[in-house]
C-alpha positions in Angstrom: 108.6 -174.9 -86.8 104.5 -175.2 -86.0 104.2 -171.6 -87.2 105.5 -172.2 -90.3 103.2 -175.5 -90.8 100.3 -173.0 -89.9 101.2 -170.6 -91.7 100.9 -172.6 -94.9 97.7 -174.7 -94.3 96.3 -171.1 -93.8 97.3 -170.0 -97.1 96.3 -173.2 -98.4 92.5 -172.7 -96.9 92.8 -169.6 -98.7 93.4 -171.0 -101.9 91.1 -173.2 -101.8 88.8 -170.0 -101.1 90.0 -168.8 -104.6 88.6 -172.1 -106.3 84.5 -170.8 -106.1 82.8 -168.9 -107.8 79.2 -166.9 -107.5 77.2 -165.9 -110.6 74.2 -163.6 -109.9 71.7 -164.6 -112.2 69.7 -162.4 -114.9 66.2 -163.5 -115.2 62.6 -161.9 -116.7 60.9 -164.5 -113.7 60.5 -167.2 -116.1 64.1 -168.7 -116.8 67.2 -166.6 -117.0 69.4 -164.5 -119.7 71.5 -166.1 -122.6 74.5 -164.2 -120.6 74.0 -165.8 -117.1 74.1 -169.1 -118.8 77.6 -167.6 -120.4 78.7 -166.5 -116.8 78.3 -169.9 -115.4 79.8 -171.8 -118.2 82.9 -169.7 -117.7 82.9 -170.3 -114.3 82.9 -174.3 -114.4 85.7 -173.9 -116.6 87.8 -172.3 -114.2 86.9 -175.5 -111.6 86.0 -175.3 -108.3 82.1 -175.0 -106.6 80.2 -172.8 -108.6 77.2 -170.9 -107.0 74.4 -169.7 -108.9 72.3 -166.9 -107.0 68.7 -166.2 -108.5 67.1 -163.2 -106.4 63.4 -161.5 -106.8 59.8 -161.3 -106.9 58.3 -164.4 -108.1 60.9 -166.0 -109.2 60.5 -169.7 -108.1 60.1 -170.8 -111.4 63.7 -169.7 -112.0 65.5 -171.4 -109.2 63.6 -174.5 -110.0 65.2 -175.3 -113.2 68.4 -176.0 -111.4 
C-alpha cells in the first residue's frame, strides 16, 4: 500500500516537471529577436514557470529588460 502512494507522488513530481519551460534567447546584445519574444509567448500559454536564458558577451543590457 505505501508503494503504491509513492509511486504516484513520484509521477506526480514528474508532472509537475513537465509544466516549465526554457526559451534560449536570440539577441544582437542590445534587446532580443522578434522570434524569442514568439518562443516565450508560446510558452506562457502552455502554463507553468517559464525560464528565459539570455547568454553572451556584453549582453547585460539584454537581461536587464526582464
Amino acid at each position: 500500500m505505501y508503494r503504491a502512494l509513492s509511486t504516484g507522488t513520484q509521477r506526480g513530481s514528474s508532472l509537475r516537471r513537465l509544466l516549465s519551460t526554457l526559451v534560449i534567447a536570440e539577441h544582437d546584445t542590445q534587446q532580443v529577436t522578434p522570434i524569442t519574444l514568439s518562443a516565450i509567448t508560446a510558452a506562457k500559454r502552455l502554463g507553468g514557470d517559464v525560464s528565459c536564458l539570455v547568454a553572451g558577451t556584453d549582453c547585460s543590457k539584454v537581461g536587464a529588460k526582464g
